[in-house]
C-alpha positions as CSV (number, residue, x, y, z in Angstrom):
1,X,0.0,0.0,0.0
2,X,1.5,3.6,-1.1
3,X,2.8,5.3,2.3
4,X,0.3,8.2,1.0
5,X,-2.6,6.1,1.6
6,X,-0.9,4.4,5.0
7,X,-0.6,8.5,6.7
8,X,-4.3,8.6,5.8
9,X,-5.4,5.2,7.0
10,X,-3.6,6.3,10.4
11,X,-4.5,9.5,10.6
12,X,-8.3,8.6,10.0
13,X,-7.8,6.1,12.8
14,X,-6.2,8.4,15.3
15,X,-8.8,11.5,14.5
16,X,-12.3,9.5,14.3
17,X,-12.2,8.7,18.0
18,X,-11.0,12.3,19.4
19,X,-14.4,13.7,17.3
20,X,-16.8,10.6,18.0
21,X,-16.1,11.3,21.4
22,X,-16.2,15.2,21.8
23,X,-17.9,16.4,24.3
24,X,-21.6,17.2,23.6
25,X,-21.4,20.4,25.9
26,X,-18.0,22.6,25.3
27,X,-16.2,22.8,27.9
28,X,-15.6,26.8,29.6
29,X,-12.1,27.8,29.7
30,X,-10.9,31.1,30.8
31,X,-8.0,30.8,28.7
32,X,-9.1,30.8,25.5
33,X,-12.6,33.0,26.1
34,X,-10.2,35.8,24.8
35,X,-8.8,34.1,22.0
36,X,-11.9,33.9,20.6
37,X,-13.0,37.6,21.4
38,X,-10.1,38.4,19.7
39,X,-10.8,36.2,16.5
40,X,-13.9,37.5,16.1
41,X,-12.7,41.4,16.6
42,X,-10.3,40.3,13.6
43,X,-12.9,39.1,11.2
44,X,-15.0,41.9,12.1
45,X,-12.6,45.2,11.9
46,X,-10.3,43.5,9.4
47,X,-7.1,43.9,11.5
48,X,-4.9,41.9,14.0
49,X,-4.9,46.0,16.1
50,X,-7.7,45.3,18.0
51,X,-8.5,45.9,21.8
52,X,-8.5,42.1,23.3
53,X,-5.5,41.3,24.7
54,X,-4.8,37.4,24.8
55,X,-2.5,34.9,27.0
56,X,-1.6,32.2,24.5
57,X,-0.3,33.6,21.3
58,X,-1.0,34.5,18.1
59,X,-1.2,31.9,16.2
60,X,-4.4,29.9,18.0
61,X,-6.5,33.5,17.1
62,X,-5.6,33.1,13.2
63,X,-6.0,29.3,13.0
64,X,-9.4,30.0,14.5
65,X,-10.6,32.5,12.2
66,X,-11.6,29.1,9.6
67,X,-14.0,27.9,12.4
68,X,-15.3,31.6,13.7
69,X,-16.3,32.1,10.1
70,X,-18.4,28.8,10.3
71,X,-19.7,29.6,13.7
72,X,-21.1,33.0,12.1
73,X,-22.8,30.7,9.7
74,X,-24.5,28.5,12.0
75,X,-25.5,30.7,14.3
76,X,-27.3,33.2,11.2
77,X,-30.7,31.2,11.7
78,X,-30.7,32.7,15.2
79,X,-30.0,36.4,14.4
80,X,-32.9,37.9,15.6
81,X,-33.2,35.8,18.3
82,X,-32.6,36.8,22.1
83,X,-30.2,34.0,22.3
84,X,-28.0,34.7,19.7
85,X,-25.2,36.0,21.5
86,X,-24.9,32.4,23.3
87,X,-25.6,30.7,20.1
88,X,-22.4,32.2,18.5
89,X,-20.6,31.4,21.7
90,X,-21.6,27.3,21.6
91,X,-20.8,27.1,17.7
92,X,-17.7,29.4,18.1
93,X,-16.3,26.7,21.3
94,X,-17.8,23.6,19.3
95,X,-15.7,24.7,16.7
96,X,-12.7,24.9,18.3
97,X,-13.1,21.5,19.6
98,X,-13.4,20.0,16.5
99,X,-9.9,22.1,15.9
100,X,-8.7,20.5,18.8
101,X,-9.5,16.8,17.5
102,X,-7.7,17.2,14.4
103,X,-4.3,18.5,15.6
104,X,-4.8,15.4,18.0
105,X,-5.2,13.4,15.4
106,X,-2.0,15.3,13.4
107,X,0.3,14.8,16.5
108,X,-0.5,10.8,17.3
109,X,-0.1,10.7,13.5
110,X,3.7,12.2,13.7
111,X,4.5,9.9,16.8
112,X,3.7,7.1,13.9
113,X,6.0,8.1,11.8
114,X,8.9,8.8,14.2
115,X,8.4,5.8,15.4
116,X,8.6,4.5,11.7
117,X,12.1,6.5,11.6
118,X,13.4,4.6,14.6
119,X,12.8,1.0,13.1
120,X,9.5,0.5,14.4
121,X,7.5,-2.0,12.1
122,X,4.2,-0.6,11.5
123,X,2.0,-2.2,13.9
124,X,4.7,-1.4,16.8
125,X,4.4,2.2,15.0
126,X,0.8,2.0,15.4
127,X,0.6,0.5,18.8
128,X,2.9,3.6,20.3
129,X,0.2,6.6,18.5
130,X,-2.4,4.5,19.9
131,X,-1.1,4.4,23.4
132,X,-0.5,9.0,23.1
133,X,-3.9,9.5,21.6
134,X,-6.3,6.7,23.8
135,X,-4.5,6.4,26.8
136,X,-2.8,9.8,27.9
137,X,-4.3,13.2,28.9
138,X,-4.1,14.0,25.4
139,X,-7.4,12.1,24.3
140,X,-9.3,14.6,27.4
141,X,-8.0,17.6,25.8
142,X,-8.5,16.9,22.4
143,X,-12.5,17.0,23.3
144,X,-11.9,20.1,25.2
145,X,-11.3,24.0,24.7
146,X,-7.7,24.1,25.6
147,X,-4.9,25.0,22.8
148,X,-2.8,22.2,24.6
149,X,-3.5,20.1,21.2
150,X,-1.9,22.3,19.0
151,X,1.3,23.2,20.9
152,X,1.4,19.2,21.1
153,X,1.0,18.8,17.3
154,X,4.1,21.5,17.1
155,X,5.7,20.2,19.5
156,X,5.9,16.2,17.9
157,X,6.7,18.3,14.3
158,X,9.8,19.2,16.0
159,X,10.5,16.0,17.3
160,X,9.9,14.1,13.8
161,X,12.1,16.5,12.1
162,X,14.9,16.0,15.0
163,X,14.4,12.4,13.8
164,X,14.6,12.8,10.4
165,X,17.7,14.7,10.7
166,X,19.4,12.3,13.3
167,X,18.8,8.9,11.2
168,X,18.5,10.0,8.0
169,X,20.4,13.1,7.4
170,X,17.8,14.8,5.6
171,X,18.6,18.4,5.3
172,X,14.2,18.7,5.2
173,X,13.9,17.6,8.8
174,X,16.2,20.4,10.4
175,X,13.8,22.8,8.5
176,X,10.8,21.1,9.7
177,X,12.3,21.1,13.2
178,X,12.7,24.8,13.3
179,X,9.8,26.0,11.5
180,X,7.7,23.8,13.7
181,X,9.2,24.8,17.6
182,X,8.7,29.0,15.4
183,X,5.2,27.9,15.1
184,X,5.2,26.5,18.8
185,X,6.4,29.4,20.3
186,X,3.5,31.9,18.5
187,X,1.3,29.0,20.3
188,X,3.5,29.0,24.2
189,X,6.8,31.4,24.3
190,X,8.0,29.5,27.0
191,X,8.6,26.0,25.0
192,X,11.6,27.7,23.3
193,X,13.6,26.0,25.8
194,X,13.0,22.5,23.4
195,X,15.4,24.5,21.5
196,X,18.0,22.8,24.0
197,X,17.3,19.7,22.2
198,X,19.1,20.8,18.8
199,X,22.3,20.2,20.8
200,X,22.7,16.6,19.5
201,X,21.3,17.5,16.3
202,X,24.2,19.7,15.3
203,X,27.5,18.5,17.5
204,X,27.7,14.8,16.3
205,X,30.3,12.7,18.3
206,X,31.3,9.6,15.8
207,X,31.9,7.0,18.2
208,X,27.7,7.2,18.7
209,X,27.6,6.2,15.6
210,X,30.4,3.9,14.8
211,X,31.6,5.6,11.5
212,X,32.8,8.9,10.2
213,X,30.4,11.0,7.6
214,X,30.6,14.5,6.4
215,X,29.0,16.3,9.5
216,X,31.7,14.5,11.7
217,X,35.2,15.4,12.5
218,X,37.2,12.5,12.2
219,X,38.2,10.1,14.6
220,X,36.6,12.8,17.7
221,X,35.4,11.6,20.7
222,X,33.8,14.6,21.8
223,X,31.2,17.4,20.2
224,X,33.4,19.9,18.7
225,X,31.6,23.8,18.1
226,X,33.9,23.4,14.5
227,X,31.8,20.6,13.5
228,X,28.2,23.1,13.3
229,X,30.9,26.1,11.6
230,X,32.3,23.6,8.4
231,X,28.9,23.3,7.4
232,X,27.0,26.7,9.0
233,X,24.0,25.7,6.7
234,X,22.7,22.9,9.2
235,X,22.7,26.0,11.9
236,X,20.7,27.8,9.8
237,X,18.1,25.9,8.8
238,X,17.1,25.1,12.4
239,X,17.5,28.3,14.2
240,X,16.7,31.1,11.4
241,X,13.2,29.8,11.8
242,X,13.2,29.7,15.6
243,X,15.0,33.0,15.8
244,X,12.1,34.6,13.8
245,X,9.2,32.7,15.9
246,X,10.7,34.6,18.8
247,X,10.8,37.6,17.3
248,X,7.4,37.5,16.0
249,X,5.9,36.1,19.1
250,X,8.1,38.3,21.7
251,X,6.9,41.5,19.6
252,X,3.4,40.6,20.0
253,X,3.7,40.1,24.0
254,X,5.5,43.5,24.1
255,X,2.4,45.1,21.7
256,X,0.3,43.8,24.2
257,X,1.3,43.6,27.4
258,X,4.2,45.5,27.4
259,X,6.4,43.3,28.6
260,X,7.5,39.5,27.5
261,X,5.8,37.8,30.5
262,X,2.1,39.8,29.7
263,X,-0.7,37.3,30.7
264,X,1.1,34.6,32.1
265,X,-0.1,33.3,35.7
266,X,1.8,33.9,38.8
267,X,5.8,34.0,38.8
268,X,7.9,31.0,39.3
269,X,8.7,29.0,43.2
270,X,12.1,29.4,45.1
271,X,13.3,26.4,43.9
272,X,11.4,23.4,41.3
273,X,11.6,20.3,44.0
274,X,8.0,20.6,45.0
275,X,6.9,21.0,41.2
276,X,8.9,17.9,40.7
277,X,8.0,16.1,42.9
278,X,4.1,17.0,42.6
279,X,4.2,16.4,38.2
280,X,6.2,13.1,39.4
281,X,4.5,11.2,42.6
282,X,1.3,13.4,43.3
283,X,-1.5,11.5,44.0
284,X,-3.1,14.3,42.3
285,X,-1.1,15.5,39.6
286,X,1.6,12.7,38.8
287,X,2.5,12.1,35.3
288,X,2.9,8.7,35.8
289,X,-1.1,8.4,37.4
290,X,-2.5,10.2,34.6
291,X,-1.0,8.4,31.8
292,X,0.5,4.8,32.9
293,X,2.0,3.4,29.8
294,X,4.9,6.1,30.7
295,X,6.2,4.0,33.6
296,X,8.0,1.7,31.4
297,X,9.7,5.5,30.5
298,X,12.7,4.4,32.8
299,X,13.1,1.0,31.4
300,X,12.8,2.7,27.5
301,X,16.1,5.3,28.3
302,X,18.3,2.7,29.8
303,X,18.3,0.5,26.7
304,X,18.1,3.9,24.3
305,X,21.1,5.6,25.9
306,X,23.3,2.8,24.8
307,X,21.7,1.6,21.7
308,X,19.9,5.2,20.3
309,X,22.6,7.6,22.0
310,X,21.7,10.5,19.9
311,X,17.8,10.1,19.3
312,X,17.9,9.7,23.7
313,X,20.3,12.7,23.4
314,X,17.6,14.7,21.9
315,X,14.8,13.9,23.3
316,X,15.9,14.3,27.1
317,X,17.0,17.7,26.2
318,X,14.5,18.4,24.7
319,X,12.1,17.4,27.4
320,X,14.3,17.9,30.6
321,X,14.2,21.7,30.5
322,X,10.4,22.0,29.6
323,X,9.5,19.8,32.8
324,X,12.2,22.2,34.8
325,X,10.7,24.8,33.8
326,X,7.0,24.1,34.3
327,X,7.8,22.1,38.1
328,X,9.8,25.7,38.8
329,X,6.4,27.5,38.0
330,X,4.2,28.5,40.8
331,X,1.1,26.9,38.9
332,X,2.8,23.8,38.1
333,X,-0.5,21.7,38.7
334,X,-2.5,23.6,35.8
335,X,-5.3,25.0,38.5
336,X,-8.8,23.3,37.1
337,X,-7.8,21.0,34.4
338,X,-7.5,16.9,33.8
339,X,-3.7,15.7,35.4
340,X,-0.7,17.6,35.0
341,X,-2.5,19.8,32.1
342,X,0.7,21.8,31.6
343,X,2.9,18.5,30.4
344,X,0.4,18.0,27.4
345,X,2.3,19.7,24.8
346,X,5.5,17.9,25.2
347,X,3.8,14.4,25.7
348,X,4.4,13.1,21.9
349,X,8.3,13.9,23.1
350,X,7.5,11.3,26.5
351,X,5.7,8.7,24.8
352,X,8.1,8.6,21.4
353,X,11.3,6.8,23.8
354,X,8.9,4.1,24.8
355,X,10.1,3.2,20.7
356,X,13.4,2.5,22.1
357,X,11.6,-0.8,23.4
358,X,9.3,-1.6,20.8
359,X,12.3,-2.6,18.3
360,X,12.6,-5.6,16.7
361,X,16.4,-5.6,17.8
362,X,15.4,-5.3,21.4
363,X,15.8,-8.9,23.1
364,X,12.8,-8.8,25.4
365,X,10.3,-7.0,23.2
366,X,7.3,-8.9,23.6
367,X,7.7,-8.7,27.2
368,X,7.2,-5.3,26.5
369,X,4.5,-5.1,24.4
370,X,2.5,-7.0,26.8
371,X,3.4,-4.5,29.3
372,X,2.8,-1.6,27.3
373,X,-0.9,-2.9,26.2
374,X,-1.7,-3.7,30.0
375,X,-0.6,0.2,31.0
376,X,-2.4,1.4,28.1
377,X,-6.1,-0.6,28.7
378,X,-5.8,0.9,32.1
379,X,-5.0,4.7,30.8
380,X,-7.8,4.4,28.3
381,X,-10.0,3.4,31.6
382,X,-8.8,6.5,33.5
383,X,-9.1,9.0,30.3
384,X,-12.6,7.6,29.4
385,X,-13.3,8.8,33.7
386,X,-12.8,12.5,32.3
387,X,-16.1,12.2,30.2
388,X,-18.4,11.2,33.7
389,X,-18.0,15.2,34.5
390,X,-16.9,18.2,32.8
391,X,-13.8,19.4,34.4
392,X,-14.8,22.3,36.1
393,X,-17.6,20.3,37.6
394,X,-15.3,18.1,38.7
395,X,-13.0,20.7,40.3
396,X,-15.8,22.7,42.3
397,X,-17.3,19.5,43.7
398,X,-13.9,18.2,44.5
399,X,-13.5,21.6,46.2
400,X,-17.1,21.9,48.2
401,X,-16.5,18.3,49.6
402,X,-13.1,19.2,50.8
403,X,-14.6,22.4,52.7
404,X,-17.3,20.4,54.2
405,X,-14.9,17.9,55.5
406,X,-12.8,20.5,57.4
407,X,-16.2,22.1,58.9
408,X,-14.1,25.3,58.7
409,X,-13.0,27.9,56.2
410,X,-10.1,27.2,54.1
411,X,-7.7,29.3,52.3
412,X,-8.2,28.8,48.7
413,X,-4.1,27.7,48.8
414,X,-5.1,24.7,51.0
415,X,-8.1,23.6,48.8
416,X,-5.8,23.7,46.3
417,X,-3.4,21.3,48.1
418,X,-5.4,19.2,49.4
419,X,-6.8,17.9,45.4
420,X,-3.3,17.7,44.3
421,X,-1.5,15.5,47.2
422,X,-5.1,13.5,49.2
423,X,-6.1,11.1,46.7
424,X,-9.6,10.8,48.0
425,X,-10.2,14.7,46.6
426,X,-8.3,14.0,43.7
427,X,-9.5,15.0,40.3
428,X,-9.4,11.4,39.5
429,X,-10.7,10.3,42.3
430,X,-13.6,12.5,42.4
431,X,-14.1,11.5,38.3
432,X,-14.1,7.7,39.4
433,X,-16.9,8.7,42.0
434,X,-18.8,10.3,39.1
435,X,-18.8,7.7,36.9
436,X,-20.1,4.9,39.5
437,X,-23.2,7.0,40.7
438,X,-24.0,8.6,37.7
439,X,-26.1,6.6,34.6
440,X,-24.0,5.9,31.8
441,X,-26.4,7.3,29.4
442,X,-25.9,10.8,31.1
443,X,-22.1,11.0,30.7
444,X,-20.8,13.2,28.2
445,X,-20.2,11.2,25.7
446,X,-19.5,13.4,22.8
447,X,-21.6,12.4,20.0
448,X,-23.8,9.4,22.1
449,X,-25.7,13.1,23.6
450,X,-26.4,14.1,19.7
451,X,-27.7,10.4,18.8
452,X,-30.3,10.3,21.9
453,X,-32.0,13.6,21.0
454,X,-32.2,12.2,17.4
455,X,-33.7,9.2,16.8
456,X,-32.7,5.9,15.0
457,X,-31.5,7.6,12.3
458,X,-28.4,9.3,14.2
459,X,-27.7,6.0,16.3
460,X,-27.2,4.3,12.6
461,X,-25.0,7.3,12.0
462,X,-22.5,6.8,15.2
463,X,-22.3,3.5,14.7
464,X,-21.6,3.3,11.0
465,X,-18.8,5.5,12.0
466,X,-17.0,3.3,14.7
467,X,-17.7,0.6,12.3
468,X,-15.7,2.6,10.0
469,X,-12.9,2.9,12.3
470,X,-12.6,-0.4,13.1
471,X,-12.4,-1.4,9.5
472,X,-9.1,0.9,9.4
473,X,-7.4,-0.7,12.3
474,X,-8.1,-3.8,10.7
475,X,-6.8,-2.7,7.1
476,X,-3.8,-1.1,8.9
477,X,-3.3,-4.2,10.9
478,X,-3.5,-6.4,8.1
479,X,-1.7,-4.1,5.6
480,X,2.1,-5.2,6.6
481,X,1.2,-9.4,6.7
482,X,0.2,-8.7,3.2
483,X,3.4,-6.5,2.4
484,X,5.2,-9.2,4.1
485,X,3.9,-11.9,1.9
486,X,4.9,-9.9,-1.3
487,X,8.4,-9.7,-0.4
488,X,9.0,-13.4,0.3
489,X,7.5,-13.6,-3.1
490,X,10.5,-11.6,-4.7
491,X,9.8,-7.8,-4.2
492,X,11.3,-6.1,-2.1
493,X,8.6,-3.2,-0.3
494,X,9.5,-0.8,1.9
495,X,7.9,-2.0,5.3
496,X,9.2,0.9,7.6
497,X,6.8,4.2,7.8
């Protein structure tokens, strides 16, 4: 099958869930209530000068404007109506989730094909973008108003051109890199510390890869600075782009706001140990809670750092500073949202060195694909919790329950503590409650709400569609036994992504 028609087979697969499963009811985020004022002063007047002021970037407002313009269209029955204000607001949020299931769909698409570049076989390839979208915080917020999904589909471009570059020496995945962490930082300015990562992409040691090539200096050891200046072309195609995503983004914060922090929350602790240790072991807030197949994240680096030395190089600094950085921030737990809401952008980069394992060189690999599929059954479990409540629901009764318990007022800053390190007012926790006493029929199930207030015709509908889907998987799962079959016949097709 042509690898055209394979990206589109996957991507279908990966994107058909986030929408099938939207929530019925947008969610209300403060964060983005802006963003869309500001859209729609855009369309309106004609100009990006207009007087809303936003948190998140530039880039969210103009990728809306598509969806704002269809918003305006559905909400023109209701013009004269008393209502239409609110009308405009659903459409304008339902669009914006449907936004938000695409670049889902986009990202676990990209974690496919850098696993592809590692080796992966396709199913492996498959299994590991099935395990980001279904089973991590990532499936929550793809059904949700947050612009976490597209800072996450930026940030796996980055990561697939790092890829590229470090196994394949194409010259297009340096651009791709840079023009994707540009486009990341008109989504979050402070994710320009992934930019750490291009260390190993541009100082190449040879003895981690066992032979000399053009971008190494021969028989070195160590990374030499004179190995990015013989050929200055590699800098420039990752950092010219990055250099003018800051500029571009860093102008608009100081048209703003006036100053390069402008709309950011709060300033950052004394020291990150308590963020650390809160995104790491939490009840709460951990990582590791919210999406489980990344316990086997240990296990993954310790084979990767001696047998993908570079790729590992990347990744961790590429990741490593984004984690300080958020742990160091005073709002490290991301206030109301679903787990450690802050870590969703970088999670293709946390769920790509799980590859390392997946292998067909690695020794124990089945081992860990048994693993892996156990972790990831129980993350789709807790992710498919999130749709008993919206969050904020969630949050507020997680919060009345805790004051009642003390029988005394609380400072906000203890409420706060209390979800984040006693399980038993965890969001989770308090999700897990929800779904056991509430009737399944009644959780928000995305498109389940549409069919019941429709009739037969839109059940036949929803289910025609996961029928759909699970003709994909099974064409993608079948795809490389047939592939497979044609080669021990003679040919000789290409089987990696």
């Amino acid at each position: 099958m042509p690898r055209t028609a394979i990206l589109c087979l996957v991507f279908a697969f990966f994107v058909l869930p986030c929408w099938l499963l939207e929530g019925a009811r947008p969610g209300y985020t403060v964060d983005v209530t802006n963003t869309l004022k500001k859209t729609a002063e855009i369309v309106a007047n004609g100009s990006l000068n207009t007087e809303t002021r936003v948190k998140q970037g530039l880039l969210p407002v103009l990728l809306h404007i598509p969806g704002h313009l269809w918003a305006l269209e559905m909400a023109a029955p209701f013009q004269d109506s008393p209502r239409y204000d609110d009308t405009l607001r659903w459409y304008d949020r339902r669009a914006l989730m449907i936004e938000n299931g695409l670049f889902t769909g986009l990202a676990a698409t990209l974690v496919f094909v850098a696993a592809g570049l590692l080796g992966l076989d396709r199913r492996m390839a498959l299994l590991l973008g099935s395990l980001y979208v279904f089973s991590s915080i990532a499936l929550p917020y793809s059904r949700y108003d947050y612009h976490l999904p597209l800072a996450g589909f930026l940030a796996a471009g980055w990561m697939v051109g790092g890829i590229a570059w470090l196994r394949k020496k194409e010259h297009s995945g340096l651009w791709l890199a840079g023009a994707s962490l540009a486009c990341l930082l008109l989504v979050r300015l402070e994710l320009a510390v992934l930019a750490l990562g291009a260390y190993p992409l541009l100082f190449i040691r040879c003895n981690w890869i066992g032979k000399t090539g053009p971008d190494c200096i021969n028989d070195d050891t160590k990374p030499h600075f004179s190995a990015v200046f013989r050929n200055p072309g590699q800098l420039m195609r990752i950092f010219v782009p990055i250099v003018i995503g800051i500029g571009i983004s860093a102008a608009f914060q100081l048209s703003q706001w006036g100053g390069l922090a402008g709309g950011y929350e709060g300033g950052f602790a004394k020291t990150p140990f308590p963020g650390l240790h809160g995104l790491l072991f939490s009840l709460g807030k951990s990582v590791f809670i919210y999406n489980p197949a990344l316990l086997l994240l240990p296990w993954a680096y310790v084979y990767g750092l001696r047998n993908f030395p570079r790729e590992s190089r990347f990744l961790m600094l590429s990741l490593f500073p984004a984690f300080l950085l958020y742990a160091w921030w005073e709002n490290w737990w991301g206030g109301w949202g679903w787990g450690p809401r802050h870590l969703t952008p970088i999670l293709p980069l946390l769920f790509l060195p799980l590859g390392f394992i997946l292998t067909s060189v690695y020794p124990h690999r089945r081992l860990a694909v048994r693993i892996l599929c156990g972790l990831g059954i129980v993350g789709v479990l807790i992710q498919i919790t999130s749709f008993s409540l919206d969050f904020n629901q969630g949050i507020m009764l997680a919060h009345r329950l805790i004051k009642q318990a003390a029988q005394a007022p609380l400072d906000p800053s203890d409420v706060e503590a209390a979800a984040i390190h006693l399980w038993q007012w965890s969001t989770l926790s308090i999700h897990i409650k929800a779904a056991l006493s509430i009737p399944l029929m009644e959780w928000d199930l995305g498109l389940v709400q549409w069919a019941r207030t429709g009739g037969a015709g839109r059940w036949l509908a929803i289910t025609a569609a996961w029928m759909i889907w699970a003709w994909i998987g099974w064409m993608l799962y079948r795809s490389q036994d047939r592939e497979m079959r044609i080669g021990d016949e003679g040919d000789d097709p290409e089987l990696r992504v």
